[in-house]
TORPA-4810 file (N, C-alpha, C, O; in nm, 3 decimals):
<nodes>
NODE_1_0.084_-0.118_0.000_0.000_0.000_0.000_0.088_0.124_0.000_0.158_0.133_0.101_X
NODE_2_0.104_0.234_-0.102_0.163_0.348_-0.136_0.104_0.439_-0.011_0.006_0.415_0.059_X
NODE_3_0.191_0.547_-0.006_0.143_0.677_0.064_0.209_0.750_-0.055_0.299_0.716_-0.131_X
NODE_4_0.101_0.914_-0.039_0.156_1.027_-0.142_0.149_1.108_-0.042_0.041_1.125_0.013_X
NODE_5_0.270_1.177_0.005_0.251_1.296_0.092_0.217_1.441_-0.030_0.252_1.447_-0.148_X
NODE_6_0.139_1.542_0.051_0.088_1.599_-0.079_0.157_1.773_0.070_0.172_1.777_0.192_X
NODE_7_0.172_1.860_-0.025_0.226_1.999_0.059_0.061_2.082_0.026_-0.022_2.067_-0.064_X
NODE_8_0.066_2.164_0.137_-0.071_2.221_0.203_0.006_2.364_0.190_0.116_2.406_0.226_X
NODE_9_-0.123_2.426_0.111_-0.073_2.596_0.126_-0.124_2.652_0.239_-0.241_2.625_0.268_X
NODE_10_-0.048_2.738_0.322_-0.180_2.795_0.448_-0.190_2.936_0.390_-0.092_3.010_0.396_X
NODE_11_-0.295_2.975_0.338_-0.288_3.102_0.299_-0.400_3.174_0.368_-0.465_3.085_0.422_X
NODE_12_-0.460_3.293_0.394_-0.526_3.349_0.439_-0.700_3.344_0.519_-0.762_3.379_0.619_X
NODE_13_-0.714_3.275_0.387_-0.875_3.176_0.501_-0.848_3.078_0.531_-0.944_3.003_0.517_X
NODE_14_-0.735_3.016_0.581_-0.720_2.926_0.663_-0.619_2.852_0.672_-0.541_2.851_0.577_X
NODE_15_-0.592_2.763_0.800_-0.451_2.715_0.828_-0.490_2.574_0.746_-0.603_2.541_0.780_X
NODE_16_-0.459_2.522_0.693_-0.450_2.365_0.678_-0.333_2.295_0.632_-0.247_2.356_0.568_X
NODE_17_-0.318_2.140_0.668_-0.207_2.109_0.644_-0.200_2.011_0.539_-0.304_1.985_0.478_X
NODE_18_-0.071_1.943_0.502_-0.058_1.852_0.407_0.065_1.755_0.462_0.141_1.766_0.559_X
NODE_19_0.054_1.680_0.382_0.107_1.613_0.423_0.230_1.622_0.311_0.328_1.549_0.322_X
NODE_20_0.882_1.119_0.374_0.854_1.171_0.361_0.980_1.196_0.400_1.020_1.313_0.404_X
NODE_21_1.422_1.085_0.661_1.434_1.060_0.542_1.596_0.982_0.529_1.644_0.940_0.423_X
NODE_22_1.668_0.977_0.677_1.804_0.917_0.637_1.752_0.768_0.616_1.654_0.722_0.676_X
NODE_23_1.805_0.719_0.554_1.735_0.505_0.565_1.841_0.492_0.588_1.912_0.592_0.574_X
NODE_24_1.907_0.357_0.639_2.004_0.278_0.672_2.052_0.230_0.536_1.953_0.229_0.463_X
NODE_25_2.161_0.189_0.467_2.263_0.183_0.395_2.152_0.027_0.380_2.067_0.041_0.292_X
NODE_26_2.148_-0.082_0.439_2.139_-0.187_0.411_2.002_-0.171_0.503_1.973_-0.098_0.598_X
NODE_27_1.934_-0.273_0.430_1.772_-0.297_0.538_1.762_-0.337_0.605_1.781_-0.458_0.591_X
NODE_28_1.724_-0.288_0.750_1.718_-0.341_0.860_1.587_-0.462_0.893_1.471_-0.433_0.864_X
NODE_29_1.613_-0.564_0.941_1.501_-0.655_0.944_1.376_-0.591_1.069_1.417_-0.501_1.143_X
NODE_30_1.251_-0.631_1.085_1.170_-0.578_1.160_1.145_-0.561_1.317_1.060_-0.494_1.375_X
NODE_31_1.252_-0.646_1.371_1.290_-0.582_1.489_1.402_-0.515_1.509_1.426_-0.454_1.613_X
NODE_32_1.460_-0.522_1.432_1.589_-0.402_1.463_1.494_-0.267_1.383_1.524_-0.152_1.412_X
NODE_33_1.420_-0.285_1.318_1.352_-0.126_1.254_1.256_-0.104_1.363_1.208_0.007_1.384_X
NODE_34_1.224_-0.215_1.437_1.149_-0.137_1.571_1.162_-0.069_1.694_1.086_-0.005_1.767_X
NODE_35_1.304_-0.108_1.694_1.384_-0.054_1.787_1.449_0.078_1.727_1.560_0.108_1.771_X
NODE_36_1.397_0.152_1.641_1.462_0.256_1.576_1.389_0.379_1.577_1.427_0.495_1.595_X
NODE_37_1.213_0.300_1.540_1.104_0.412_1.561_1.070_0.460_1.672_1.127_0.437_1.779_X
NODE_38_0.979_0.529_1.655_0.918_0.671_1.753_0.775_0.576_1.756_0.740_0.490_1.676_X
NODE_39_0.724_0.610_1.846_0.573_0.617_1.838_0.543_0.706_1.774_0.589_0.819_1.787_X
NODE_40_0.416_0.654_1.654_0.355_0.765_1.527_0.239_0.873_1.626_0.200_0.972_1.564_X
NODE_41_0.193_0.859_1.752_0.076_0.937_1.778_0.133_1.060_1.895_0.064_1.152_1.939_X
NODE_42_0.243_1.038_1.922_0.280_1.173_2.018_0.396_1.266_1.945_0.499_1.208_1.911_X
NODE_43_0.385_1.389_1.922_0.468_1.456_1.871_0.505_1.574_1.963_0.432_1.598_2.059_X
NODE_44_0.606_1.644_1.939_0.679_1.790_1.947_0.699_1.903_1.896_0.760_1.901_1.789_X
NODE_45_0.670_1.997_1.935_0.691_2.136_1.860_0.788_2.220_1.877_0.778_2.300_1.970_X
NODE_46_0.925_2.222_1.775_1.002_2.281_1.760_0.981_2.431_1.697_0.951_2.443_1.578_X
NODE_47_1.000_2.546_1.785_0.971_2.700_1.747_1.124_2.747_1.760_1.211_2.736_1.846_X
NODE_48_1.109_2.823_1.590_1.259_2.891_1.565_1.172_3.000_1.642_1.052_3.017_1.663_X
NODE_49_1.336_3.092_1.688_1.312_3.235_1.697_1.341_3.327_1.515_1.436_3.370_1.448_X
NODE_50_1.185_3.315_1.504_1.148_3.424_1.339_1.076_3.530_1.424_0.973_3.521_1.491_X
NODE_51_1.200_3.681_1.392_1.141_3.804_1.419_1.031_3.809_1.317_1.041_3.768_1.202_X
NODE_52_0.900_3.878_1.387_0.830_3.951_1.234_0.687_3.878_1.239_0.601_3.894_1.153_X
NODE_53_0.672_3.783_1.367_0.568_3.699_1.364_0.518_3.769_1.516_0.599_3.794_1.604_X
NODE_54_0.375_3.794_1.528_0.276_3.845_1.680_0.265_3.718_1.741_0.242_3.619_1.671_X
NODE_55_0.280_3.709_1.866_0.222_3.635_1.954_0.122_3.581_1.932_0.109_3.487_2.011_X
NODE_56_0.030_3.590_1.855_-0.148_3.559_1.786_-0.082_3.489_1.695_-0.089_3.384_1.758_X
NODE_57_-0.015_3.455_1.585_0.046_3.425_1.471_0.096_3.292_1.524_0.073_3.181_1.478_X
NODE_58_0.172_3.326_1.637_0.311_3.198_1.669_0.224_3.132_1.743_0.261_3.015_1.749_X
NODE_59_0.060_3.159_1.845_-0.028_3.070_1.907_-0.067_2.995_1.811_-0.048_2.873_1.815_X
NODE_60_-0.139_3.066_1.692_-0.214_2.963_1.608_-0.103_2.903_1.539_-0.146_2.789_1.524_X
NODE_61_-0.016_2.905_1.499_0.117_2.827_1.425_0.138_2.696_1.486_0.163_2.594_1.422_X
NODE_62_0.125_2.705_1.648_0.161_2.601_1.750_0.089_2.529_1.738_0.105_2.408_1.722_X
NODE_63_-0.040_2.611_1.746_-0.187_2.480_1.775_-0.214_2.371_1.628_-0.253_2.254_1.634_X
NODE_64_-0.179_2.451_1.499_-0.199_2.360_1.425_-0.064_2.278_1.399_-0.072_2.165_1.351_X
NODE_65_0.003_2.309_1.416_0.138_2.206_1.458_0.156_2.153_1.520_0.241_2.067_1.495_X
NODE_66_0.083_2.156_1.676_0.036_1.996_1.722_-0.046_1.934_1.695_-0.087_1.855_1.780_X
NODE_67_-0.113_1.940_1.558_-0.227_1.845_1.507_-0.149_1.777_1.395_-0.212_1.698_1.325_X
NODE_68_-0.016_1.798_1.369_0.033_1.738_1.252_0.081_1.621_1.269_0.098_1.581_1.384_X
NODE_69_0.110_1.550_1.171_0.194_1.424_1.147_0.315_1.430_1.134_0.354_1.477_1.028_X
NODE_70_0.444_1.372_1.262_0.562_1.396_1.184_0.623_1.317_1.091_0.594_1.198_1.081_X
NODE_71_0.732_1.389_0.995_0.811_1.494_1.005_0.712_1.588_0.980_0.622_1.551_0.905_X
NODE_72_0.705_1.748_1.044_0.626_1.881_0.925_0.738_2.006_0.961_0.828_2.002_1.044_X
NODE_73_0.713_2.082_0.900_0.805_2.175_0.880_0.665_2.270_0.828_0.561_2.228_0.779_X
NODE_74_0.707_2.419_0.860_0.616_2.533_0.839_0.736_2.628_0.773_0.832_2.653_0.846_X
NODE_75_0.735_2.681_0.641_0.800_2.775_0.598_0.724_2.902_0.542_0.628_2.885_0.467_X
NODE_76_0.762_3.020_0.573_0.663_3.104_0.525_0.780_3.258_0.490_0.881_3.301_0.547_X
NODE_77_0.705_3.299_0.375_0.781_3.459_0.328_0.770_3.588_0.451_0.670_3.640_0.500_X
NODE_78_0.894_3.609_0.473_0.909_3.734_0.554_0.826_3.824_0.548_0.751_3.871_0.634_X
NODE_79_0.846_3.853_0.411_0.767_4.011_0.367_0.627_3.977_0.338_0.554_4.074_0.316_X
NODE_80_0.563_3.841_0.332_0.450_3.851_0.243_0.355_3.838_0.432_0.251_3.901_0.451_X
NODE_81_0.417_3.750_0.543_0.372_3.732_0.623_0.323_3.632_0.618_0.290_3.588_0.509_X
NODE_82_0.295_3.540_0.767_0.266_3.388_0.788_0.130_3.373_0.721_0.095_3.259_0.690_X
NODE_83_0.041_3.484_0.694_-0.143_3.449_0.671_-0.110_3.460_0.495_-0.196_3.534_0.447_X
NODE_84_-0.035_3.422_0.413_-0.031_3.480_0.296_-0.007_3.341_0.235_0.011_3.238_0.300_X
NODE_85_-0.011_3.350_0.092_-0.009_3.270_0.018_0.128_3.148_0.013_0.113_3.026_0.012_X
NODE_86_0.263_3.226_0.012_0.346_3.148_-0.010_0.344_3.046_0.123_0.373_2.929_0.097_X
NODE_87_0.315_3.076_0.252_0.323_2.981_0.378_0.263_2.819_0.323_0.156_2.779_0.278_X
NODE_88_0.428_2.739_0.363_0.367_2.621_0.354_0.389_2.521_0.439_0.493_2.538_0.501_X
NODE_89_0.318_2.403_0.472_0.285_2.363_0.567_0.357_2.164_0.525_0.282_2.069_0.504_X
NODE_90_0.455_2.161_0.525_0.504_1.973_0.464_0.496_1.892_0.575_0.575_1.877_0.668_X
NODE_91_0.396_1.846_0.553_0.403_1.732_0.711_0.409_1.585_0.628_0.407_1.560_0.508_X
NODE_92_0.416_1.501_0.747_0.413_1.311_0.711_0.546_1.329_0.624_0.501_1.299_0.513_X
NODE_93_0.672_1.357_0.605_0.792_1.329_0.584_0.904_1.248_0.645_0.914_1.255_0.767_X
NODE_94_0.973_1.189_0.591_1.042_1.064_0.648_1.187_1.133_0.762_1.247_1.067_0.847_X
NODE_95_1.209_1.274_0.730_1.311_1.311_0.793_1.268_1.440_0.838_1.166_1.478_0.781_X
NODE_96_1.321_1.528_0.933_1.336_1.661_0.992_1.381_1.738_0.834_1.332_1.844_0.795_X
NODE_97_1.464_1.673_0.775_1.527_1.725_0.652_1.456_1.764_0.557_1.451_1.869_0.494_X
NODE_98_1.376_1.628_0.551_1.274_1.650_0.398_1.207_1.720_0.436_1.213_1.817_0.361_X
NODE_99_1.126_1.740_0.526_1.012_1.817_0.538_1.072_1.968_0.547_0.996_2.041_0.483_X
NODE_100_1.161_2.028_0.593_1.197_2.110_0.601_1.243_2.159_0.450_1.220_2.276_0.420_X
NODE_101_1.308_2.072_0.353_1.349_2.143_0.223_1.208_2.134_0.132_1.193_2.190_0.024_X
NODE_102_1.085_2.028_0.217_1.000_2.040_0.099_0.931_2.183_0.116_0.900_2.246_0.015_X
NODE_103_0.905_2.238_0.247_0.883_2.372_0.313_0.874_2.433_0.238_0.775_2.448_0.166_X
NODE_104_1.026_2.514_0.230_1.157_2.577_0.188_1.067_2.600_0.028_1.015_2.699_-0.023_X
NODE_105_1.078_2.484_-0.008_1.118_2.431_-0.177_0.934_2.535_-0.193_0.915_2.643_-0.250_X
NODE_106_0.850_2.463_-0.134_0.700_2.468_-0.217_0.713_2.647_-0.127_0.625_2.710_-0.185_X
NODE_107_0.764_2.724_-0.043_0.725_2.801_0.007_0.792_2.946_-0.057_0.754_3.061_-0.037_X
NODE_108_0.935_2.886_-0.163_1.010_2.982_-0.236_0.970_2.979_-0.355_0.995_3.082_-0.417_X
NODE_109_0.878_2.841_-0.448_0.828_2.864_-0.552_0.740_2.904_-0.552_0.706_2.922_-0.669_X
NODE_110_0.608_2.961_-0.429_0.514_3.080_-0.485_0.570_3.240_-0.473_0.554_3.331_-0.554_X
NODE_111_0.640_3.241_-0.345_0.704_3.380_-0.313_0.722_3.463_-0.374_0.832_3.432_-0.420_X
NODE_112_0.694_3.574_-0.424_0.727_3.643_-0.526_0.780_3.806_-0.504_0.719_3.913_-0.505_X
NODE_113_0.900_3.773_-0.486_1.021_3.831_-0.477_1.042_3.856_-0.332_0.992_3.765_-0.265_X
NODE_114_1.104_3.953_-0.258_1.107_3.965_-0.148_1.193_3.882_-0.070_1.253_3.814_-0.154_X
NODE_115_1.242_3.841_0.074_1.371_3.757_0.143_1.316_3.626_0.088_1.213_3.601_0.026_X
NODE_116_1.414_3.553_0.130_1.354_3.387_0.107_1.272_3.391_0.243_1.253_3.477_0.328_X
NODE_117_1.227_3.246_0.222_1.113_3.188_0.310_1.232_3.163_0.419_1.354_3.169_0.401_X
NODE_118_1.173_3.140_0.515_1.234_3.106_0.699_1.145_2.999_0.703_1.050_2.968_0.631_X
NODE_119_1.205_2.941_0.820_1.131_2.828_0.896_1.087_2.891_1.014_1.156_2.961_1.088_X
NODE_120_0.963_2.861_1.026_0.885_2.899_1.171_0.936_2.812_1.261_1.028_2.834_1.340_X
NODE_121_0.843_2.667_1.238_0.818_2.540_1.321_0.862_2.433_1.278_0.887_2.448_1.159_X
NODE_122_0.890_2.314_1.317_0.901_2.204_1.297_0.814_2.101_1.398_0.774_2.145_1.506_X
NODE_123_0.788_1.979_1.364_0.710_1.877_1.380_0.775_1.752_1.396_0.760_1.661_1.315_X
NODE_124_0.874_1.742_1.536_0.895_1.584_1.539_0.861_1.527_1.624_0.810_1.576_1.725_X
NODE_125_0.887_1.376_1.598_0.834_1.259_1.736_0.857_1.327_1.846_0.944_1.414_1.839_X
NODE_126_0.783_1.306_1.983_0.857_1.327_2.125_0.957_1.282_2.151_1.000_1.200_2.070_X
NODE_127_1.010_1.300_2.225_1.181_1.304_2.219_1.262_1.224_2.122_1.332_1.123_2.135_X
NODE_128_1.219_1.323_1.992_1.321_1.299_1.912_1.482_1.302_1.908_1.527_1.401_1.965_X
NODE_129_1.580_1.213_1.853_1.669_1.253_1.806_1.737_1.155_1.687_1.699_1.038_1.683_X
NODE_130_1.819_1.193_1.608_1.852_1.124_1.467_1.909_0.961_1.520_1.970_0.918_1.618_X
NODE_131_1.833_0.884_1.359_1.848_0.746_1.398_1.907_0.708_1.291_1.920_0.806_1.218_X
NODE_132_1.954_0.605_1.240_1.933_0.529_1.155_1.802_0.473_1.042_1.820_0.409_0.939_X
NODE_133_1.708_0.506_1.082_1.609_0.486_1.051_1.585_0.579_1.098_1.645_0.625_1.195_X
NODE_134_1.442_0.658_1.010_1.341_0.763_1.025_1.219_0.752_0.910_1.234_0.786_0.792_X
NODE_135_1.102_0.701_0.964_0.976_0.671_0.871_0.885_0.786_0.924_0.868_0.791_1.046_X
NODE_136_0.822_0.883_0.841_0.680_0.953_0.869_0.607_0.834_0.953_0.623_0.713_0.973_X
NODE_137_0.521_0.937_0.990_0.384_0.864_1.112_0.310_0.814_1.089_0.238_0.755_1.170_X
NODE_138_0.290_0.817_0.906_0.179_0.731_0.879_0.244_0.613_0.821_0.174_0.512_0.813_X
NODE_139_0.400_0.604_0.766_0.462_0.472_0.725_0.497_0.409_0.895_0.526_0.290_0.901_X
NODE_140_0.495_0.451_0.964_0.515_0.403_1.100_0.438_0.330_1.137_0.461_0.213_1.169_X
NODE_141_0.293_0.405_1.141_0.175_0.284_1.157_0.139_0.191_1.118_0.068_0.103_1.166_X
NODE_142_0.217_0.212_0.963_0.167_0.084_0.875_0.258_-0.030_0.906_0.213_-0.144_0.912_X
NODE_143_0.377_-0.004_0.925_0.501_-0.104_0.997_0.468_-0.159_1.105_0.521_-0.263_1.145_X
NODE_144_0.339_-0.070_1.192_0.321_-0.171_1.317_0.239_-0.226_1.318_0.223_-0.311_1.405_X
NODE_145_0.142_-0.202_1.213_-0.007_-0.292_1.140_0.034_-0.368_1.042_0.022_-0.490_1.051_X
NODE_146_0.072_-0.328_0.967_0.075_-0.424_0.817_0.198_-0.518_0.780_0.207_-0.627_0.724_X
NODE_147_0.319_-0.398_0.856_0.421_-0.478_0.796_0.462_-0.599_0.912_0.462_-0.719_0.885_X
NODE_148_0.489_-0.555_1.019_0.495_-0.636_1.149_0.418_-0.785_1.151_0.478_-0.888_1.179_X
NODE_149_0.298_-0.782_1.122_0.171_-0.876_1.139_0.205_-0.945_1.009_0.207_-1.066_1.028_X
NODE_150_0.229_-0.916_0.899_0.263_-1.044_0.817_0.355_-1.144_0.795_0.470_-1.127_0.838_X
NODE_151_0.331_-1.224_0.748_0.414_-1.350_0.772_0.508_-1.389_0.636_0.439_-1.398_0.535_X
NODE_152_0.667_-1.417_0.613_0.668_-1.479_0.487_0.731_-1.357_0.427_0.714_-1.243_0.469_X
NODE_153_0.791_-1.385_0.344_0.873_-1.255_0.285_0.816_-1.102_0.258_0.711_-1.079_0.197_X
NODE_154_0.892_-1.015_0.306_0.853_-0.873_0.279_0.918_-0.754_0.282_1.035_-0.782_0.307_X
NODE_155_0.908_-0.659_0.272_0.995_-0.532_0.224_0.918_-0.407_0.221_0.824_-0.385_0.145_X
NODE_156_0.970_-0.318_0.317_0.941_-0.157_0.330_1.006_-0.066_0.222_1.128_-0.051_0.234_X
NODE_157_0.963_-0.020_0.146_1.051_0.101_0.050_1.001_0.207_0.092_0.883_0.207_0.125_X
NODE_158_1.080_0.323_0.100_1.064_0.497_0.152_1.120_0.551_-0.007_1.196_0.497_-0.087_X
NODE_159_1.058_0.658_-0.009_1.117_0.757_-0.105_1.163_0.875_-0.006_1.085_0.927_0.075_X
NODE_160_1.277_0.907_-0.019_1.368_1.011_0.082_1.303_1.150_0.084_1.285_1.234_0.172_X
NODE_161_1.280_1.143_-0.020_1.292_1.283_-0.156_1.080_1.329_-0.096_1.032_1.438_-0.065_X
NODE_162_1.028_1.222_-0.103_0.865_1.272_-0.159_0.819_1.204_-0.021_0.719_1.258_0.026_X
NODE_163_0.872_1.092_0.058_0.790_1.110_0.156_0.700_0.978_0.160_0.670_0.923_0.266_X
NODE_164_0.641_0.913_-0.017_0.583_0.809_0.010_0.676_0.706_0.043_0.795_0.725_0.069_X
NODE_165_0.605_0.569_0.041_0.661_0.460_0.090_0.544_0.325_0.084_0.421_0.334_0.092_X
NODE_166_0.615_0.221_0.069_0.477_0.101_-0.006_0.553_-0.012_0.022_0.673_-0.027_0.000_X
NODE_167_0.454_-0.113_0.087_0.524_-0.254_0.094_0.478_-0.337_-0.029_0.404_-0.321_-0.126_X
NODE_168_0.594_-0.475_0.043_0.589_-0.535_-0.094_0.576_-0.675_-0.008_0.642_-0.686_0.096_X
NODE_169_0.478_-0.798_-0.058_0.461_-0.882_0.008_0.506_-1.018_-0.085_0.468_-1.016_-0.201_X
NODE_170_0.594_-1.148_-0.035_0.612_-1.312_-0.150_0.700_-1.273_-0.202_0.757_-1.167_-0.176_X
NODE_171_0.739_-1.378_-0.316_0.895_-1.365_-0.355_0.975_-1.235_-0.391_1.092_-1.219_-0.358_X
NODE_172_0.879_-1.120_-0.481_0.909_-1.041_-0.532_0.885_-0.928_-0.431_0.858_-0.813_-0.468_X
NODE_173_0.898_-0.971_-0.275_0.870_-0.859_-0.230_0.969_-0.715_-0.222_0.916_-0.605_-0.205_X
NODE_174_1.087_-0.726_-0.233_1.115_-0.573_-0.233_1.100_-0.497_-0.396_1.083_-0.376_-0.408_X
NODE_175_1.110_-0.579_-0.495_1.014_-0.517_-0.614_0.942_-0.463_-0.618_0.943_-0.344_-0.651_X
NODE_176_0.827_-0.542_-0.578_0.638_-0.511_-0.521_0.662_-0.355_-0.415_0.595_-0.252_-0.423_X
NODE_177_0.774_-0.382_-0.325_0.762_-0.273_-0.244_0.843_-0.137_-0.337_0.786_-0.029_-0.323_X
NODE_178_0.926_-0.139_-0.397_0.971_0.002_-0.457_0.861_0.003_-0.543_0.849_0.120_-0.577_X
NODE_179_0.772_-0.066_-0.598_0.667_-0.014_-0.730_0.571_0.027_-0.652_0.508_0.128_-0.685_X
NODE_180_0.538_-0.045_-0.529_0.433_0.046_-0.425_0.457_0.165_-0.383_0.361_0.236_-0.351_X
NODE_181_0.573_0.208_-0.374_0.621_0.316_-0.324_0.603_0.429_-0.423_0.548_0.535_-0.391_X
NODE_182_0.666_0.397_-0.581_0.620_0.486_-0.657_0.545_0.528_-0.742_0.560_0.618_-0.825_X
NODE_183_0.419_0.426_-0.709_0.309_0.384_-0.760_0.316_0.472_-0.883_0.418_0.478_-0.952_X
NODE_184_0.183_0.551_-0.914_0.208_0.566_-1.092_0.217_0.732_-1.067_0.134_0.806_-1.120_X
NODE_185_0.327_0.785_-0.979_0.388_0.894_-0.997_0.551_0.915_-1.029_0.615_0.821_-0.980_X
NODE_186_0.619_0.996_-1.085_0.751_1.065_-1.116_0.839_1.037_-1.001_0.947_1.096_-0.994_X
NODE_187_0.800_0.945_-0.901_0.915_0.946_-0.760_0.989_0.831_-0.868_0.944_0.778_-0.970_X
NODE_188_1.174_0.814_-0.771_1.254_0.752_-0.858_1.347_0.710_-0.751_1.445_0.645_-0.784_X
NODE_189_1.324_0.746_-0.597_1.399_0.694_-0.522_1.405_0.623_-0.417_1.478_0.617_-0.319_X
NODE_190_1.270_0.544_-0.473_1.234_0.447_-0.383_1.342_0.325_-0.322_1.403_0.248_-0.395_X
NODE_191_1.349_0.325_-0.210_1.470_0.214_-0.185_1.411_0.154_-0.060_1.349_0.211_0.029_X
NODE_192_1.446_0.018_-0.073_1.392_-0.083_0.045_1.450_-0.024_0.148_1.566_0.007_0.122_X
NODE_193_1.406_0.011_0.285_1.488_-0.017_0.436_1.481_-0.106_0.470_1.595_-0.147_0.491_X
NODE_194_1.369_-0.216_0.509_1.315_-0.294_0.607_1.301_-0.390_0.520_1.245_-0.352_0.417_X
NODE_195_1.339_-0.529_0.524_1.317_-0.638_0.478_1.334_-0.791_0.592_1.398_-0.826_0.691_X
NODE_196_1.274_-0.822_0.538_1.220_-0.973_0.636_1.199_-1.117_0.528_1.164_-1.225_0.576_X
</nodes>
């Protein structure tokens, strides 16, 4: 089963979000990848100090940033201000990284002209810190539902870059799992972590 993380504009009538990244060199089998994750349902809110944002701005920034999925990252234009168009919102990403350059990336291609985009917030597990493994919250769940519980050959693929990720189940399972991963979109860097 594929995931597509998709980037959420927050622009002026309203906050909403969207929804990913180091993998281990070689695939870790499913208890050593369990011993690596976070729990997918408790997260943290990391606040840069960005001059230029009201106290009203950085409350509601918080509140919908503890409703996210990690990884998320909030990037938004200096000059245009957090309620404006370019603010974007990358959550369900596989790393602090990705989500942060997908930010960056979707929050400097509307911007139009003016400083680059800043990072407000970030969105990671509770007491996060860098692993060897790092799966978004919703490939997390599926590792402790889907992939965990089956029996017989199988394989996790992440795309670093986009965030999805798709298992692959029987002989051809890490095949099955990079084609799940990049199901019938332009991703290209699908690579197994987790195999069993």
């Amino acid at each position: 089963m594929p995931f597509r993380p998709a980037l959420a504009l927050l622009a002026t009538s309203a906050l909403c979000a969207a929804i990913a990244l180091p993998a281990a060199a070689d695939p870790l089998d499913a208890a050593s990848a369990r011993g690596q994750l976070f729990p997918a349902d408790r997260v943290e809110v990391l606040r840069y100090d960005v001059t230029g944002l009201s106290e009203q701005e950085v409350t509601v920034l918080t509140t919908v940033a503890q409703t996210q999925k990690y990884y998320a990252a909030i990037a938004f234009a200096p000059d245009a201000g957090i309620m404006a168009e370019p603010t974007v919102l990358a959550a369900n990403y596989h790393s602090p990284d990705a989500a942060r350059e997908a930010a960056f990336s979707g929050c400097n291609a509307r911007r139009d002209g003016g400083r680059p985009c800043q990072l407000a917030m970030e969105v990671r597990p509770e007491g996060w810190q860098a692993r060897d493994l790092m799966l978004s919250a919703d490939a997390t769940t599926a590792f402790d539902e889907d992939y965990r519980r089956a029996r017989g050959s199988r394989a996790f693929a992440v795309s670093l870059a986009s965030g999805q990720w798709g298992i692959g189940r029987g002989n051809g399972a890490p095949a099955e799992a990079v084609a799940a991963c990049q199901a019938d979109t332009e991703v290209s860097d699908c690579a197994v972590v987790i195999a069993d």
